[in-house]
One Martini backbone bead per residue (centre of mass of N, CA, C, O) as a GRO file, in nm:
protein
  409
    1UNK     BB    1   3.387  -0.292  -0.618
    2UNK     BB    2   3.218  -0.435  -0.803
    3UNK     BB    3   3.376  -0.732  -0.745
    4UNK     BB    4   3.289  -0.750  -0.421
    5UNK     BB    5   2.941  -0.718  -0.496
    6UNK     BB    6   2.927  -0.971  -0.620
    7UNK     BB    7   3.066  -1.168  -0.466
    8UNK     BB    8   2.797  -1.127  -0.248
    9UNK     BB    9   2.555  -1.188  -0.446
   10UNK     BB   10   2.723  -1.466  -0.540
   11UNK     BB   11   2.818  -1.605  -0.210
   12UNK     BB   12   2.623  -1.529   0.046
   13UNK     BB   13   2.394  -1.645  -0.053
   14UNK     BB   14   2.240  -1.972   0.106
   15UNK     BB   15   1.931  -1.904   0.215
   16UNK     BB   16   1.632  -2.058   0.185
   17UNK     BB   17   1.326  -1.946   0.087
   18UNK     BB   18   0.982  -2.016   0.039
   19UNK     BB   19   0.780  -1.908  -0.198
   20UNK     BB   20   0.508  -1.909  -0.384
   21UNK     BB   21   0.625  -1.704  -0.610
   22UNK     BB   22   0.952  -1.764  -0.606
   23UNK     BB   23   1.011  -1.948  -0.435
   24UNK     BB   24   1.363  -1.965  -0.406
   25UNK     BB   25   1.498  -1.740  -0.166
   26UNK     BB   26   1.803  -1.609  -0.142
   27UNK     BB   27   2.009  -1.553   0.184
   28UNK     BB   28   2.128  -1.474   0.435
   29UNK     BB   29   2.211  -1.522   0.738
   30UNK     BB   30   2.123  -1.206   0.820
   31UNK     BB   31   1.832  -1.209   0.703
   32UNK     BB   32   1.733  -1.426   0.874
   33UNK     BB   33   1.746  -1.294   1.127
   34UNK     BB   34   1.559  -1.081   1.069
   35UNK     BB   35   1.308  -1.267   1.008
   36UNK     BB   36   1.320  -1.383   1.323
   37UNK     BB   37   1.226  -1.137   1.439
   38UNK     BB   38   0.989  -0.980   1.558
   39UNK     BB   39   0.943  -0.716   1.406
   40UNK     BB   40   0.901  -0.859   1.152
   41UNK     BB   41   0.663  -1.101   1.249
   42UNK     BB   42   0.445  -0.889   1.272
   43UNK     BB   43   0.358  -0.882   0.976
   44UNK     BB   44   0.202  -1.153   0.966
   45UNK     BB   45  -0.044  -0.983   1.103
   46UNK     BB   46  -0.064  -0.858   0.808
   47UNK     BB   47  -0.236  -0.787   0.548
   48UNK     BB   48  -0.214  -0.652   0.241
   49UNK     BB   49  -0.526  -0.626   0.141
   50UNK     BB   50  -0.755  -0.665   0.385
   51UNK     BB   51  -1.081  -0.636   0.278
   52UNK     BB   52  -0.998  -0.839   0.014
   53UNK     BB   53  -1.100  -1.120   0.103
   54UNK     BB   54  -1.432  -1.088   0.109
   55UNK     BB   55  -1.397  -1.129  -0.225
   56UNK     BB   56  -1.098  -1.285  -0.220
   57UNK     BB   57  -1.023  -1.519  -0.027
   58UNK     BB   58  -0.693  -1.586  -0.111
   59UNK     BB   59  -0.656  -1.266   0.003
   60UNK     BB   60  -0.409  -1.390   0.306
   61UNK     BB   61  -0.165  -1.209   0.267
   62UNK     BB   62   0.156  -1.088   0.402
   63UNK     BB   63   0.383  -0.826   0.493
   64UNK     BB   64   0.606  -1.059   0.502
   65UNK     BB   65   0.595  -1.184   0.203
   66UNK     BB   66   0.641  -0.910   0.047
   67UNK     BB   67   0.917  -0.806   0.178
   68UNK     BB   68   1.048  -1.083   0.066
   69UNK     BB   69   0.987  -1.010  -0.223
   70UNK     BB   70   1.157  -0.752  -0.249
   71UNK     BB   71   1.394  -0.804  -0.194
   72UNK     BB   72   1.450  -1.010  -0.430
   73UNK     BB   73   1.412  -0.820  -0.638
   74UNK     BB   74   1.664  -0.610  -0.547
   75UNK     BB   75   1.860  -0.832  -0.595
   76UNK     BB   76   1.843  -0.830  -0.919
   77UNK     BB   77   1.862  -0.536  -0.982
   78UNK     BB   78   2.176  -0.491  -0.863
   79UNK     BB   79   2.300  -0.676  -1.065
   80UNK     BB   80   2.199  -0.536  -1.286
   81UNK     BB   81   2.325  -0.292  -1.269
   82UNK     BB   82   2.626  -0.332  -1.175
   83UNK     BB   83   2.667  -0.453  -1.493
   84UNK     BB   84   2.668  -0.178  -1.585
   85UNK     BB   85   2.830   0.088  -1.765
   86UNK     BB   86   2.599   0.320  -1.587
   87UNK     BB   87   2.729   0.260  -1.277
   88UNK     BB   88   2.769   0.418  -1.033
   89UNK     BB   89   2.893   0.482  -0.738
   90UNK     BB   90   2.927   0.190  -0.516
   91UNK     BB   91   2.862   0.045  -0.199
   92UNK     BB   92   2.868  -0.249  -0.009
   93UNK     BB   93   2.730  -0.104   0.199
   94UNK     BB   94   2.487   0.021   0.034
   95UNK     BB   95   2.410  -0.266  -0.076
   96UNK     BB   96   2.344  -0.351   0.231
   97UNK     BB   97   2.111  -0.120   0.303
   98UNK     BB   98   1.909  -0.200   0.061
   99UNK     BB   99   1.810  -0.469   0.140
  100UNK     BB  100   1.758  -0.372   0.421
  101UNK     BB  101   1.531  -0.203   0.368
  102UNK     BB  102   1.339  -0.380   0.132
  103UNK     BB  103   1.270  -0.565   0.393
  104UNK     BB  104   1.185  -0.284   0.572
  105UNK     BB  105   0.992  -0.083   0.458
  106UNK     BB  106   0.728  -0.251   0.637
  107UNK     BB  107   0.749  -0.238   0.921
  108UNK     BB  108   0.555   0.022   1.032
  109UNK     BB  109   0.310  -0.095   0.997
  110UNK     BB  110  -0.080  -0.106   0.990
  111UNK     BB  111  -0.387  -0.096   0.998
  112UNK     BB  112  -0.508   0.030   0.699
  113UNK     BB  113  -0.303   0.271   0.630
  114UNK     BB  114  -0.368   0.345   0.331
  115UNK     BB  115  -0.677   0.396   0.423
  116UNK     BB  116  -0.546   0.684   0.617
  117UNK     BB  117  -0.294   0.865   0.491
  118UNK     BB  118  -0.533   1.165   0.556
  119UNK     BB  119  -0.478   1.069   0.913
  120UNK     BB  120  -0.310   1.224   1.170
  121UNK     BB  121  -0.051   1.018   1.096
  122UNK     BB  122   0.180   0.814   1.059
  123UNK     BB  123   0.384   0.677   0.841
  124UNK     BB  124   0.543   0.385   0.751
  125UNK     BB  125   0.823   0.498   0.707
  126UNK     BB  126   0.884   0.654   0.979
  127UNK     BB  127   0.807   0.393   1.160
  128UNK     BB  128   1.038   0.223   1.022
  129UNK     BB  129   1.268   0.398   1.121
  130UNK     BB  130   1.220   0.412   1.405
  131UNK     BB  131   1.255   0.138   1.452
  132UNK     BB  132   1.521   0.074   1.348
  133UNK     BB  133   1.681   0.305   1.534
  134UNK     BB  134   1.534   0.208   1.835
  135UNK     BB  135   1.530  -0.084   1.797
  136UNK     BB  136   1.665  -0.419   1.831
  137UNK     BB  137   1.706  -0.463   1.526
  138UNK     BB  138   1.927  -0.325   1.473
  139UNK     BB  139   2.169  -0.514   1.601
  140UNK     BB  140   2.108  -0.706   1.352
  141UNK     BB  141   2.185  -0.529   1.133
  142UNK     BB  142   2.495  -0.472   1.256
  143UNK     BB  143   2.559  -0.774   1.327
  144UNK     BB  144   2.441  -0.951   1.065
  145UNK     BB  145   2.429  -0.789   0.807
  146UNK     BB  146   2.658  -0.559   0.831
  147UNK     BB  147   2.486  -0.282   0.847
  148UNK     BB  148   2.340   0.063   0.846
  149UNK     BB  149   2.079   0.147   1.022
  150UNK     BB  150   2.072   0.471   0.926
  151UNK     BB  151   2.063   0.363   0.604
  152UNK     BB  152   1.850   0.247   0.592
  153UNK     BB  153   1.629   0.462   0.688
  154UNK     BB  154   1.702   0.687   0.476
  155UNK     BB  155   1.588   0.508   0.247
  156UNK     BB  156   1.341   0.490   0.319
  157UNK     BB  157   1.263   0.778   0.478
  158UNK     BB  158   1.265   1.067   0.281
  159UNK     BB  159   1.251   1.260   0.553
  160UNK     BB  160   1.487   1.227   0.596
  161UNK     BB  161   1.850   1.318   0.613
  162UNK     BB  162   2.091   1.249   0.355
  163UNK     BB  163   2.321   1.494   0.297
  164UNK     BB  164   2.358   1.435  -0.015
  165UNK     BB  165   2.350   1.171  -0.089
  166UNK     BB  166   2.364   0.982  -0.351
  167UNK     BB  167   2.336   0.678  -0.267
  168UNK     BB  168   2.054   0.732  -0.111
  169UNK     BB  169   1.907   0.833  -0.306
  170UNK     BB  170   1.939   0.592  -0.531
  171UNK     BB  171   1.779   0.417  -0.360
  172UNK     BB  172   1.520   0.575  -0.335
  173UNK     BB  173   1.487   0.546  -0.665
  174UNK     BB  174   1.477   0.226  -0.665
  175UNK     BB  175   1.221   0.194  -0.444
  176UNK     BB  176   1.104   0.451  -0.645
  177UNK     BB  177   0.935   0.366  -0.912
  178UNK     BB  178   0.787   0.225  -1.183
  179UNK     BB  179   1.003  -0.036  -1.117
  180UNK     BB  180   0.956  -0.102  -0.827
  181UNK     BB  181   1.033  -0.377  -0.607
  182UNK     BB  182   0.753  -0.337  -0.510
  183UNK     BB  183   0.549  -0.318  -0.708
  184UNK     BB  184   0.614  -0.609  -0.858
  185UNK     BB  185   0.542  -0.777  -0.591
  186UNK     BB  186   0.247  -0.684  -0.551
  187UNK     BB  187   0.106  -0.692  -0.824
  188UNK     BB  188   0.186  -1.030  -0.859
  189UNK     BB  189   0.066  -1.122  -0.571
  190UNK     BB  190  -0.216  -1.021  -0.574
  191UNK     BB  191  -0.287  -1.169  -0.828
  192UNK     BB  192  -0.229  -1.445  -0.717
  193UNK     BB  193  -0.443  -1.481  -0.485
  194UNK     BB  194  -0.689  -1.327  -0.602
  195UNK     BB  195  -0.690  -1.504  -0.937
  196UNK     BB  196  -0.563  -1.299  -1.137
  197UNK     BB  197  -0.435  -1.123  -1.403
  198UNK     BB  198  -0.347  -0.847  -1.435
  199UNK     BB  199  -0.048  -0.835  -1.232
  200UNK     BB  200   0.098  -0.961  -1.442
  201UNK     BB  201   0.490  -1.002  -1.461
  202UNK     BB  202   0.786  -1.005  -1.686
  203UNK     BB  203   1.030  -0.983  -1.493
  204UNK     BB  204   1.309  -1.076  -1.606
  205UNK     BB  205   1.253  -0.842  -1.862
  206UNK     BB  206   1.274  -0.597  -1.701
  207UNK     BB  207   1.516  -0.635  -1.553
  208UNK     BB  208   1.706  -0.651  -1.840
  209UNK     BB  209   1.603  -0.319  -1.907
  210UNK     BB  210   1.722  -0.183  -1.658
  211UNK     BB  211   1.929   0.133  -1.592
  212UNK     BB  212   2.170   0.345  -1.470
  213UNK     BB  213   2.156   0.635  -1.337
  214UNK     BB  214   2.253   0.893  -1.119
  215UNK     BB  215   1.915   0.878  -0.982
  216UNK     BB  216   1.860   0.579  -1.090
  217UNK     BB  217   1.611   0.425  -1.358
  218UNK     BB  218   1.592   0.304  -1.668
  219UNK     BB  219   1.412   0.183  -1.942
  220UNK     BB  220   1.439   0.092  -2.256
  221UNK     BB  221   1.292   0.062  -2.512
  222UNK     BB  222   1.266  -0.256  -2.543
  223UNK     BB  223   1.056  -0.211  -2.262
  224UNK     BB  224   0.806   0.000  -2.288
  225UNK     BB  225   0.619  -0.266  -2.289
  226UNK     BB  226   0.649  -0.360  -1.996
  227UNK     BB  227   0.587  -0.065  -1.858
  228UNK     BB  228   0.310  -0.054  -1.932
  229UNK     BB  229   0.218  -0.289  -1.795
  230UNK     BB  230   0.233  -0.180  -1.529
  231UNK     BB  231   0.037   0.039  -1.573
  232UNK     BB  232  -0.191  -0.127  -1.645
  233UNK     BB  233  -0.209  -0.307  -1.443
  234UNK     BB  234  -0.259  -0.106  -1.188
  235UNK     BB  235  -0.525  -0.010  -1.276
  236UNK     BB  236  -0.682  -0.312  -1.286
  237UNK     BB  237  -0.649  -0.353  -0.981
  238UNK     BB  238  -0.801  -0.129  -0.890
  239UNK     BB  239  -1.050  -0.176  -1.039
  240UNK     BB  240  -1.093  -0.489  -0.917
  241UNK     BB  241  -0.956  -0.468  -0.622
  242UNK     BB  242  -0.887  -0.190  -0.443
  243UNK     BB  243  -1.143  -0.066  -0.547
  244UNK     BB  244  -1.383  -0.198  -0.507
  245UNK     BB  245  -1.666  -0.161  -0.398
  246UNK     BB  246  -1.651  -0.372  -0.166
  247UNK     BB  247  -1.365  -0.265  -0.062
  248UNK     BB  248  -1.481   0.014   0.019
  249UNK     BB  249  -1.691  -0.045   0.198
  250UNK     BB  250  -1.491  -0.177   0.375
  251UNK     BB  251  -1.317   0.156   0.391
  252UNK     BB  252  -1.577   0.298   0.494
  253UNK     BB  253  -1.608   0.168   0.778
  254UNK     BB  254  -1.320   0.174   0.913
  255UNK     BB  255  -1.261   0.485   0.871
  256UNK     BB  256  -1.507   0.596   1.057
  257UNK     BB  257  -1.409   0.417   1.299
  258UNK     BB  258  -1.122   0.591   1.346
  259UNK     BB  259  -1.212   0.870   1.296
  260UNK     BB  260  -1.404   0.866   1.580
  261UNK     BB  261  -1.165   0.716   1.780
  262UNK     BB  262  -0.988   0.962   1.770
  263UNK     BB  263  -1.156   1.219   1.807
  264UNK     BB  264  -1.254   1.009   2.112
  265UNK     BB  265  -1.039   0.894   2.245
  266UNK     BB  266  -1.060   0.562   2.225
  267UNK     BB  267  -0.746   0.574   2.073
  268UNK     BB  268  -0.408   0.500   2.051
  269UNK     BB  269  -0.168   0.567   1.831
  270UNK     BB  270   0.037   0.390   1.960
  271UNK     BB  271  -0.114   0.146   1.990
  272UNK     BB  272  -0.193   0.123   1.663
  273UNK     BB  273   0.074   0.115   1.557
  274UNK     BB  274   0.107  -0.196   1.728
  275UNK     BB  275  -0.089  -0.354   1.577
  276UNK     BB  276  -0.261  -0.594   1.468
  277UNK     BB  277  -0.557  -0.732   1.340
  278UNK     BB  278  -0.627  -0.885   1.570
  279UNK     BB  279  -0.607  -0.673   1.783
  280UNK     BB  280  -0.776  -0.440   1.621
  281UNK     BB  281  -1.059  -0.651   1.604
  282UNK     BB  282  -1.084  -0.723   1.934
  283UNK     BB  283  -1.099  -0.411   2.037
  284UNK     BB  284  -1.351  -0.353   1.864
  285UNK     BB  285  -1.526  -0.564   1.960
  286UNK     BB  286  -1.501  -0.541   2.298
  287UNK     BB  287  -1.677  -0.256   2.214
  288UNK     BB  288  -1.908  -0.035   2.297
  289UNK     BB  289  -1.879   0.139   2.056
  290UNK     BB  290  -2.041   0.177   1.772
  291UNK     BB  291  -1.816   0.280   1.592
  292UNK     BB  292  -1.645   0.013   1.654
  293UNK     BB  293  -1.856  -0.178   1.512
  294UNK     BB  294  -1.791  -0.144   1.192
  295UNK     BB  295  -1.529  -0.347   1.167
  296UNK     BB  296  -1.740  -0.563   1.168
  297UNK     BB  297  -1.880  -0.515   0.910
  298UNK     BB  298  -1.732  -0.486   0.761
  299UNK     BB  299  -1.687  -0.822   0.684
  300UNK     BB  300  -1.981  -0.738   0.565
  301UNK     BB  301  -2.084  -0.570   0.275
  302UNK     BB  302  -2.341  -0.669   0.165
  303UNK     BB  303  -2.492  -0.522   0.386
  304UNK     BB  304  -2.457  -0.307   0.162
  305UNK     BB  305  -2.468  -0.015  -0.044
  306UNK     BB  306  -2.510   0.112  -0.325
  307UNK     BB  307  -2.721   0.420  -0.447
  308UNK     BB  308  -2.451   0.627  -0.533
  309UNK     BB  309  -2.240   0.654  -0.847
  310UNK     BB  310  -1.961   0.882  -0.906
  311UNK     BB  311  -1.725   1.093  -1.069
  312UNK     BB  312  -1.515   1.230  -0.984
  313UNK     BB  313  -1.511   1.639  -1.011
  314UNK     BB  314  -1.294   1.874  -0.962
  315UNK     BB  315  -1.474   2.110  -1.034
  316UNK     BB  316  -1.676   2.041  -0.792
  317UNK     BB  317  -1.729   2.182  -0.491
  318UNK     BB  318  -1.818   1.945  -0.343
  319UNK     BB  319  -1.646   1.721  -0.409
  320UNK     BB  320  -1.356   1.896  -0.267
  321UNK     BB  321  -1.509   1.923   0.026
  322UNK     BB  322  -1.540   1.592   0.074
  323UNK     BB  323  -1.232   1.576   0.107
  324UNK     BB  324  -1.292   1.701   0.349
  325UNK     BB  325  -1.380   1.548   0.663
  326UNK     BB  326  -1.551   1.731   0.824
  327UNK     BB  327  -1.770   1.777   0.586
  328UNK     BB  328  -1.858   1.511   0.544
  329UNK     BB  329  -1.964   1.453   0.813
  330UNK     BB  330  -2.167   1.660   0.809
  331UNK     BB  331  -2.296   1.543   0.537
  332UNK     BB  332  -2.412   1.301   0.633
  333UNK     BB  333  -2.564   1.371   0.851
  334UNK     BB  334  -2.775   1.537   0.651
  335UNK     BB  335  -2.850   1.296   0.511
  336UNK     BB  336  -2.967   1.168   0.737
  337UNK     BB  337  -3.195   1.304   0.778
  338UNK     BB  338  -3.339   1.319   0.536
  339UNK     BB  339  -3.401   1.032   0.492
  340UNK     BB  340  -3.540   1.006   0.762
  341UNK     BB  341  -3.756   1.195   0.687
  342UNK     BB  342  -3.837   1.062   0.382
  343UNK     BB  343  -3.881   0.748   0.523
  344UNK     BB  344  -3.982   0.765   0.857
  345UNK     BB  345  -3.718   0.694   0.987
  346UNK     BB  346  -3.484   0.553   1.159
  347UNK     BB  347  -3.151   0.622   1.162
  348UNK     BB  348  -2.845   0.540   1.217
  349UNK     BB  349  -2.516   0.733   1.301
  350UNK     BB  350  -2.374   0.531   1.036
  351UNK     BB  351  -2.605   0.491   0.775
  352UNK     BB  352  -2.413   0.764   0.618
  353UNK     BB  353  -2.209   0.706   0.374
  354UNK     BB  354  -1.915   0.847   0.221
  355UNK     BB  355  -1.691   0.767  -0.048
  356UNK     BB  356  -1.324   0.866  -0.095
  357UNK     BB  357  -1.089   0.830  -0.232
  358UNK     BB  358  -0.751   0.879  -0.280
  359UNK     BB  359  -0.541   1.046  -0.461
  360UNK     BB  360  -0.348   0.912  -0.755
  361UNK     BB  361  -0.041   0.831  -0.868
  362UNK     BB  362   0.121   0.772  -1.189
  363UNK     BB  363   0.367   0.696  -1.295
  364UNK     BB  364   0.575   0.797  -1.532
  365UNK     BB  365   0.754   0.640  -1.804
  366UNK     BB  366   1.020   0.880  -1.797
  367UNK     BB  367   1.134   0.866  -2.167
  368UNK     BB  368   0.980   0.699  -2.304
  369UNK     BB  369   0.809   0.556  -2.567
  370UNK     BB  370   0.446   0.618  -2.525
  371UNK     BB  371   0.094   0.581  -2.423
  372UNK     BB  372   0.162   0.721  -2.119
  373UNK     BB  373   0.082   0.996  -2.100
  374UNK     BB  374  -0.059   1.270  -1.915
  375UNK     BB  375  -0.353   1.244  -2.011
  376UNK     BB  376  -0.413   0.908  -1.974
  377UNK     BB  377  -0.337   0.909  -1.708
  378UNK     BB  378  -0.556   1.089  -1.568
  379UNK     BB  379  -0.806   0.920  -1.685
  380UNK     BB  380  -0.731   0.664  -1.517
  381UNK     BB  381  -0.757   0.821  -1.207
  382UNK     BB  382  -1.063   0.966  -1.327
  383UNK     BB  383  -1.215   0.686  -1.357
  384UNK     BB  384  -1.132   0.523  -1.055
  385UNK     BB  385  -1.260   0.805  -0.888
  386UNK     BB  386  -1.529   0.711  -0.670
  387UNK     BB  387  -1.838   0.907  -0.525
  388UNK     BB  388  -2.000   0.705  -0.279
  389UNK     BB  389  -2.312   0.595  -0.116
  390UNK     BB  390  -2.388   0.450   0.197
  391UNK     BB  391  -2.618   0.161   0.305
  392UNK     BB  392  -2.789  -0.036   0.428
  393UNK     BB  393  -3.010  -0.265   0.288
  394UNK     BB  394  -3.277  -0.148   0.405
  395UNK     BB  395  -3.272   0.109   0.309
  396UNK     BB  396  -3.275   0.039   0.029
  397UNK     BB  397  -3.556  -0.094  -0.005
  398UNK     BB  398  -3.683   0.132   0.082
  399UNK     BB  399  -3.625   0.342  -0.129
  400UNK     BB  400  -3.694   0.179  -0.391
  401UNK     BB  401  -4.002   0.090  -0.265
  402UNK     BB  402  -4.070   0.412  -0.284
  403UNK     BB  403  -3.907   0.570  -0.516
  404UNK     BB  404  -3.631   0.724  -0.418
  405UNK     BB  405  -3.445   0.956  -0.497
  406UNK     BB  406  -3.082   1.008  -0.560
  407UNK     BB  407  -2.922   1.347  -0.546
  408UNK     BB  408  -2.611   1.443  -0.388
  409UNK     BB  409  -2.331   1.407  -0.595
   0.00000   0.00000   0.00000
């Protein structure tokens, strides 16, 4: 089975797509009919990185780019799996059912779904398992790709029923894992075009070092400083890229925004989920609603400030309280009258917003000998999650020049 397997991923690759990071990547014929199917070609409508433009201007990368660089890395890894002597039991189904996964992981995505994550919606592995079972492109998976679309959904929707199947675990371990191609890509993806050094990953010498397990794959002591690197990379671009104060502003707009339109049946969440950005900021700037009018000031967060900027506090009972969201939104209302009452002005009914991230877990890596304990890991994820206070840049400079406190977080 080893060398039917070996002889697909070395004779059957025959068709290059040209990559910015990986240059050129080889792929069937059956993956490029899936890269332009419509459901696939959709992603291309979606930034990677969404309001990280702003700020970055150059991150305008899409997530049909990151897609087809996860395959890449995925076939890469398999290649390595398989040649080593602790390779389980695969079937040339099954890493073909891997490989359409890599590719269609993010096929469910919708407009800064990663942003919404605590919000009444599907997550988009469940999106992308439902498209995968149920849409058009199914029929190319098993028709070109050659391969079980129902094993494909299976592998990226952990909420599958795997029915124990072991290597189904197995893949789904491979695809999420710390050293897994879905990270290694867009980690040095988002770093290529934000301009950043942060994210540059060995790739080549990480994947030389990983070797596979019963269910999954760990990665040998001389790899140990690749897999730190990743480590502290993930940390490096949160702190610098994806939490950035300025794209915080910016996602701290878009959530109030979405927050109010679902609450007030503005938007309709099947038709959210199939929107592109262009759709769904064309929607919104249409939109006569105040609170739909938040996603284009995103576009502008200079326009904002942060006045108040401490770090999340678990111990807190505040803090743990404004992680619910309807309590949030009370709190906010009330900040907003205080202030209006304390500065003699009327403010918007969204002029005072408080952004908290979403609690982040950095995985562990391993069993590996490394300084990324879990007190160390723990340290890096409570020194990036901060809770700002935004108001729009008039409010701060009368703030300011009345020199009045701010101290409510």
């Amino acid at each position: 089975m080893r060398s039917e397997i070996l002889n697909y991923l070395d004779n059957k690759f025959t068709v290059p797509v040209r990559d910015p990071l990986w240059k050129h990547i080889y792929m069937t014929k059956g993956h490029r009919e899936i890269i332009n199917h419509e459901d696939f070609r959709f992603l291309d409508g979606l930034r990677q990185l969404g309001p990280a433009s702003n700020l970055y201007p150059g991150a305008i990368h899409t997530r049909l780019n990151h897609s087809i660089g996860v395959f890449y890395l995925a076939r890469q890894m398999i290649k390595a799996i398989i040649t080593s002597r602790e390779c389980p039991p695969l079937t040339l189904d099954g890493v073909k059912a891997f490989l359409c996964a890599a590719l269609l992981h993010d096929l469910g995505h919708f407009p800064h779904a990663h942003a919404l994550q605590d919000f009444p919606l599907k997550d988009h592995e469940e999106l992308s398992a439902l498209i995968i079972r149920n849409g058009s492109i199914r029929k190319v998976i098993a028709d070109s790709a050659g391969t079980d679309p129902e094993m494909t959904a299976a592998i990226i929707d952990k909420k599958s029923d795997s029915k124990g199947d072991r290597e189904i675990i197995f893949f789904r371990n491979l695809l999420s894992s710390p050293v897994d191609p879905d990270k290694l890509d867009y980690l040095n993806r988002d770093a290529y075009f934000c301009g950043v050094p942060y994210g540059i990953q060995d790739i080549d010498f990480v994947i030389s070092q990983i070797y596979p397990t019963k269910d999954g794959i760990a990665i040998s002591k001389k790899g140990t400083s690749a897999l730190e690197n990743v480590l502290f990379s993930k940390y490096l671009m949160y702190k610098s890229v994806y939490w950035h104060k300025s794209v915080r502003i910016s996602t701290a707009l878009i959530r109030k925004a979405i927050s109010e339109a679902l609450k007030n049946n503005l938007i309709d969440k099947e038709i959210l989920y199939r929107m592109n950005d262009h759709d769904f900021h064309k929607f919104c700037s249409d939109s006569n609603e105040e609170a739909l009018s938040l996603v284009t000031r995103a576009e502008s967060p200079w326009q904002y400030k942060v006045i108040e900027d401490v770090c999340f506090d678990k111990t807190s009972e505040l803090h743990e309280k404004l992680t619910d969201q309807n309590y949030k939104i009370s709190y906010e209302k009330e900040l907003n009258k205080q202030i209006s009452e304390e500065l003699s002005v009327q403010l918007g009914k969204y002029d005072v917003l408080i952004d908290i991230p979403s609690k982040i877990s950095f995985e562990l890596p391993f069993e590996s000998e490394t300084v990324f304990t879990r007190p160390v890991v723990d340290g890096f994820t409570e020194s990036l999650r901060r809770i700002r206070l935004i108001v729009p840049q008039e409010t701060a400079k009368v703030i300011e020049n009345k020199q009045m406190r701010i101290n409510t977080l």
